[in-house]
C-alpha positions as CSV (number, residue, x, y, z in Angstrom):
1,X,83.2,89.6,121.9
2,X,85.7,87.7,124.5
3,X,87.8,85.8,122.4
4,X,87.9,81.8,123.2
5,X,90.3,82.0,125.7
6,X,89.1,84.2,128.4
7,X,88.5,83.5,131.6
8,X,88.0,84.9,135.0
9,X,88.6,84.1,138.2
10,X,87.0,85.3,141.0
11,X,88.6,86.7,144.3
12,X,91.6,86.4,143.7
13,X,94.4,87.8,146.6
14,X,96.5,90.1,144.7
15,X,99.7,92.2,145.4
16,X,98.9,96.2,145.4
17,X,102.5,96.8,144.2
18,X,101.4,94.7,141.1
19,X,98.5,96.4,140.2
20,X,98.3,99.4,137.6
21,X,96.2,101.6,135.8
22,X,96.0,102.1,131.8
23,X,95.6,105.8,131.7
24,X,95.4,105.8,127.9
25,X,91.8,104.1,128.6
26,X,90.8,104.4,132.2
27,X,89.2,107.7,133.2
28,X,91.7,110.4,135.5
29,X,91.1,109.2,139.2
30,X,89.7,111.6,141.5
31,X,92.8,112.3,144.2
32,X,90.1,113.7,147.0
33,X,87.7,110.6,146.5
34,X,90.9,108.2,147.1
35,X,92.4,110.3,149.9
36,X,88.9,110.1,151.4
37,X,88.3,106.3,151.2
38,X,92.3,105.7,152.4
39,X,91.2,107.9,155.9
40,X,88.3,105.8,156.8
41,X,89.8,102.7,154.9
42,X,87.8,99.0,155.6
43,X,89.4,96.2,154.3
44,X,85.9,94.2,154.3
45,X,83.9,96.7,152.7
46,X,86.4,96.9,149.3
47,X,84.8,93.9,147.6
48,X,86.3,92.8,144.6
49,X,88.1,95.0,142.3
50,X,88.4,93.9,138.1
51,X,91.3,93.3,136.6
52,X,93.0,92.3,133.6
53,X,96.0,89.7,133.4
54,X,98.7,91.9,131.4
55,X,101.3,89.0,132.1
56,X,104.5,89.0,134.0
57,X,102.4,89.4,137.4
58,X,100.7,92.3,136.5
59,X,97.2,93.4,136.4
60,X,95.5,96.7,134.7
61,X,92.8,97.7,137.0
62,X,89.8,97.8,134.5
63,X,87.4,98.8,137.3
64,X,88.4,99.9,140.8
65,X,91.3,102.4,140.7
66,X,90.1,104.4,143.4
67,X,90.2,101.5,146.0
68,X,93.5,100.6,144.5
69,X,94.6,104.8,145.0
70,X,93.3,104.0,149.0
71,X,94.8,100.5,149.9
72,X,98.2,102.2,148.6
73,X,97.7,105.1,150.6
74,X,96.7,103.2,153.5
75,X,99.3,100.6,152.8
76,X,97.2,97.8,152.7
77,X,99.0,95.3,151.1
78,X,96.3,93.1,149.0
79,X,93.4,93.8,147.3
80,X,90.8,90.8,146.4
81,X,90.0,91.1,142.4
82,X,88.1,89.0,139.6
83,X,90.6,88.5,137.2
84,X,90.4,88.4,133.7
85,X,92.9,86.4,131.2
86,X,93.2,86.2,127.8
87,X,91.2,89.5,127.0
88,X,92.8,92.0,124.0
89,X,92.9,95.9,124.8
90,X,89.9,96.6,122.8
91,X,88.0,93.9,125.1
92,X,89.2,95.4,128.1
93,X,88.0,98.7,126.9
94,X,84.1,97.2,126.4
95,X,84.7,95.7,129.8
96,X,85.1,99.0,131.2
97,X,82.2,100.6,129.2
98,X,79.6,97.2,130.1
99,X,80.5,98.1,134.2
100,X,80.4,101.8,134.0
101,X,77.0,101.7,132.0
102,X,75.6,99.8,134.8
103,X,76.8,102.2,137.8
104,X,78.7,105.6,137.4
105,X,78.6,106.6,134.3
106,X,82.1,107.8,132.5
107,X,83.1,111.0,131.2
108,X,82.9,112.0,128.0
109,X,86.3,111.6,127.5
110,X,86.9,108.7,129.1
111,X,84.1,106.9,127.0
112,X,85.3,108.3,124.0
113,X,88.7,107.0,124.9
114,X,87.5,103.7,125.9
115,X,85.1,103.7,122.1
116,X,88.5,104.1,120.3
117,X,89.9,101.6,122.2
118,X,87.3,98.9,121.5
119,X,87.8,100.1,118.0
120,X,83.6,101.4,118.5
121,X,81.9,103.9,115.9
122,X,81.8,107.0,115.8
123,X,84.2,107.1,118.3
124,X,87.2,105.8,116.0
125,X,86.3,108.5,112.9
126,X,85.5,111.1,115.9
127,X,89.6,110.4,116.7
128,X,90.8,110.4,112.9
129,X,89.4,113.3,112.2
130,X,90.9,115.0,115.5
131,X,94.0,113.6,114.8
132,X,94.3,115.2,111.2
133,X,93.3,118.2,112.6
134,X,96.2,117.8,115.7
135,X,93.3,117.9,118.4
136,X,93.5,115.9,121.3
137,X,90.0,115.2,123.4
138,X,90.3,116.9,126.1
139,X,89.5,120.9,128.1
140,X,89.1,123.2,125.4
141,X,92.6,125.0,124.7
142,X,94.1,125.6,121.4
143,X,94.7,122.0,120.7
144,X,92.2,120.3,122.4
145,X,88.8,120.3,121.8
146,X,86.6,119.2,124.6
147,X,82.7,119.2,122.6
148,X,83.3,115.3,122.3
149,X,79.7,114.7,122.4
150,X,78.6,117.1,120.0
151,X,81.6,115.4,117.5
152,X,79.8,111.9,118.3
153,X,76.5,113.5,117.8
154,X,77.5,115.3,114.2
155,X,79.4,112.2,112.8
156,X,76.4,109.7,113.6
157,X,74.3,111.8,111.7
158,X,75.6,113.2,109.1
159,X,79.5,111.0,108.9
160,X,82.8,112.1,109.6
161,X,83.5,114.6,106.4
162,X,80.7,117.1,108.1
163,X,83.1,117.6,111.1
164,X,86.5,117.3,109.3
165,X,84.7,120.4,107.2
166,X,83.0,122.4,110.0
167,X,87.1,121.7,111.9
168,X,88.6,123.4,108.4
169,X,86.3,126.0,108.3
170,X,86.4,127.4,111.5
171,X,89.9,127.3,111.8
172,X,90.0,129.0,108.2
173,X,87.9,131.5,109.8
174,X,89.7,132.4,113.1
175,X,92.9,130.4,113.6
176,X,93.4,128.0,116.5
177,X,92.0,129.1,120.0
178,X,89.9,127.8,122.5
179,X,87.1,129.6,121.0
180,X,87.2,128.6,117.6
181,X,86.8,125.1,119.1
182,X,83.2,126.0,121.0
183,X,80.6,123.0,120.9
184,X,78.0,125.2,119.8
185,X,80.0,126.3,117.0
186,X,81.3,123.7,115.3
187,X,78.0,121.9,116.0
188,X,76.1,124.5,114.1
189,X,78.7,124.4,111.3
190,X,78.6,120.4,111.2
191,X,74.3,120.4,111.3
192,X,74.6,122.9,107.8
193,X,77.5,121.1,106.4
194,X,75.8,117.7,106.8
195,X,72.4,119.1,106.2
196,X,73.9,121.1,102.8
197,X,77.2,119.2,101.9
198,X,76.8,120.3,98.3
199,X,75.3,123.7,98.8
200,X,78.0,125.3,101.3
201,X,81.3,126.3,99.8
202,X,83.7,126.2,102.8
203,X,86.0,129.1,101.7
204,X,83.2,131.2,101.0
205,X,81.5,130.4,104.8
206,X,85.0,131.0,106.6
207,X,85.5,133.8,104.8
208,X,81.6,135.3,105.9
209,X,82.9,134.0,109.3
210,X,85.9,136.1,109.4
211,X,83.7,139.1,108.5
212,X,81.1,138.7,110.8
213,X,82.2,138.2,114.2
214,X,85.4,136.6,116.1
215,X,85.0,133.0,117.5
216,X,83.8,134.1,121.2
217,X,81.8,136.8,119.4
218,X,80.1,134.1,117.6
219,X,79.7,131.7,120.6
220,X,77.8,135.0,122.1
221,X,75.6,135.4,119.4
222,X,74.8,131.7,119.1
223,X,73.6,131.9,123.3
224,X,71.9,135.1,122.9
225,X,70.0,133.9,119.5
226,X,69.2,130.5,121.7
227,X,67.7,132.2,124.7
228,X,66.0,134.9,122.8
229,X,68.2,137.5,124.3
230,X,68.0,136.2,128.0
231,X,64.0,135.9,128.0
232,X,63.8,132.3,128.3
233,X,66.3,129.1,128.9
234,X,68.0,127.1,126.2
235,X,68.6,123.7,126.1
236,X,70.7,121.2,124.0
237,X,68.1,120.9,121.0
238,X,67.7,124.8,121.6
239,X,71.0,125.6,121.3
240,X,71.6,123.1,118.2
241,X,68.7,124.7,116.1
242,X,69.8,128.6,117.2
243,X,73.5,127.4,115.9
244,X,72.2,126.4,113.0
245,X,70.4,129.4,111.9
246,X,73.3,131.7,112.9
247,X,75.1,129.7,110.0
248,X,72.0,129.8,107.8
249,X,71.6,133.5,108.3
250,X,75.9,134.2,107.9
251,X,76.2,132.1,104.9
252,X,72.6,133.8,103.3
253,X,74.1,137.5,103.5
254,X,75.6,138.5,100.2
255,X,73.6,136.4,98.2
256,X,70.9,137.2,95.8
257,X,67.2,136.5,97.1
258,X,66.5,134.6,94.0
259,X,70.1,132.6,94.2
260,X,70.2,129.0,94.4
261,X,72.8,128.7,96.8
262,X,70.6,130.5,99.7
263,X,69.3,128.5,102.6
264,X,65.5,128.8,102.7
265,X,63.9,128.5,105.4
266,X,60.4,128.2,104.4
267,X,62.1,125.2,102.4
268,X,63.8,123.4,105.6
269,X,62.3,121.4,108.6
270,X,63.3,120.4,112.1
């Protein structure tokens, strides 16, 4: 919530030169888009841009950056803005997520950087949880793991411990790569985790993991099992429930039919 002292003023005439941009919370500005609206730039069809006071003359653009990116390539000199005072970096985080709800709709990432931020569930465990694993949201690489929606998807269901496991266990399994990151993956790992937490012994499934297949092996037998060997298309709740079943089925091998540890499926629902 605003706290009691904000404000805002509307249409305010303000400096370009004192005008920045918050990159640990504002989305990566697309260079083309700006370069575009500088060539054919119109002063009068800017409107206002929306800022927030940071003190000593300066301004963090909260919404805007791209007509900020064109009046500096164009060298325009002012841009008109409703400012806002008195609002704390969390509030200028929900500022940006109220706008960009109600016309282009963020990233991913930049929501999820914008949640944590605004101090917003399950954004904040989504971020401890890549922190303690030294994972940065972002492009899948080694240390980045870019299935933020599936993480935001896993912890609202089943909490953060499903994907601090299904992180552990995969990287038990196959080390740090790009692969052993995959949505589908750890997704499928997270929905028997959380659906199983006392059931599935996390050595025991990275070591099956190991044995079966390699990460971007696995990622290929998750698709293939989703779209029925290329005979039909998958989609998101496709995909989810031919995850899981590659983990039902990897963690099942080895055991005896009548064990008590086995998954069965008669026994589960959808």
């Amino acid at each position: 919530m605003p706290s009691v002292n904000h404000t805002v003023t509307y249409g305010v005439r303000i400096p370009v030169e004192n005008l920045f941009v918050d990159h640990d919370v504002q989305r990566e500005p697309d260079k083309a888009r700006a370069k575009k609206m500088a060539d054919a730039f119109d002063e009068n069809k800017l409107g206002s841009i929306i800022v927030s006071d940071r003190g000593n003359g300066t301004f963090h653009i909260i919404d805007g950056q791209h007509r900020w990116l064109a009046a500096r390539e164009a060298q325009h000199l002012y841009l008109h803005a409703d400012v806002h005072t008195g609002l704390a970096r969390a509030q200028e985080a929900d500022t940006f997520l109220a706008k960009n709800r109600d016309s282009k709709k963020p990233s991913a990432f930049d929501e999820h950087k914008n949640g944590v931020a605004a101090g917003h569930s399950p954004y904040v465990e989504v971020e401890a949880v890549l922190k303690k694993h030294h994972l940065t949201a972002g492009s899948s690489s080694a240390n980045q793991f870019g299935a933020i929606t599936k993480a935001h998807a896993l912890v609202k269901q089943f909490g953060a411990d499903a994907l601090d496991r299904a992180l552990t266990v995969a990287e038990n399994a196959w080390g740090r790569s790009r692969f052993t990151w995959e949505g589908v993956i750890i997704h499928g790992l997270g929905l028997i985790i959380g659906r199983h937490p006392e059931l599935i012994d996390d050595k025991r499934m990275a070591q099956r993991l190991a044995s079966t297949s390699t990460a971007e092996g696995m990622k290929g037998r998750i698709t293939t099992a989703a779209t029925g060997g290329g005979t039909r298309h998958d989609g998101t709740g496709g995909r989810a429930k031919a995850a899981y079943w590659v983990m039902v089925g990897i963690w099942d091998t080895g055991l005896p039919k009548n064990s008590a540890k086995r998954i069965r499926k008669a026994d589960e629902s959808w």
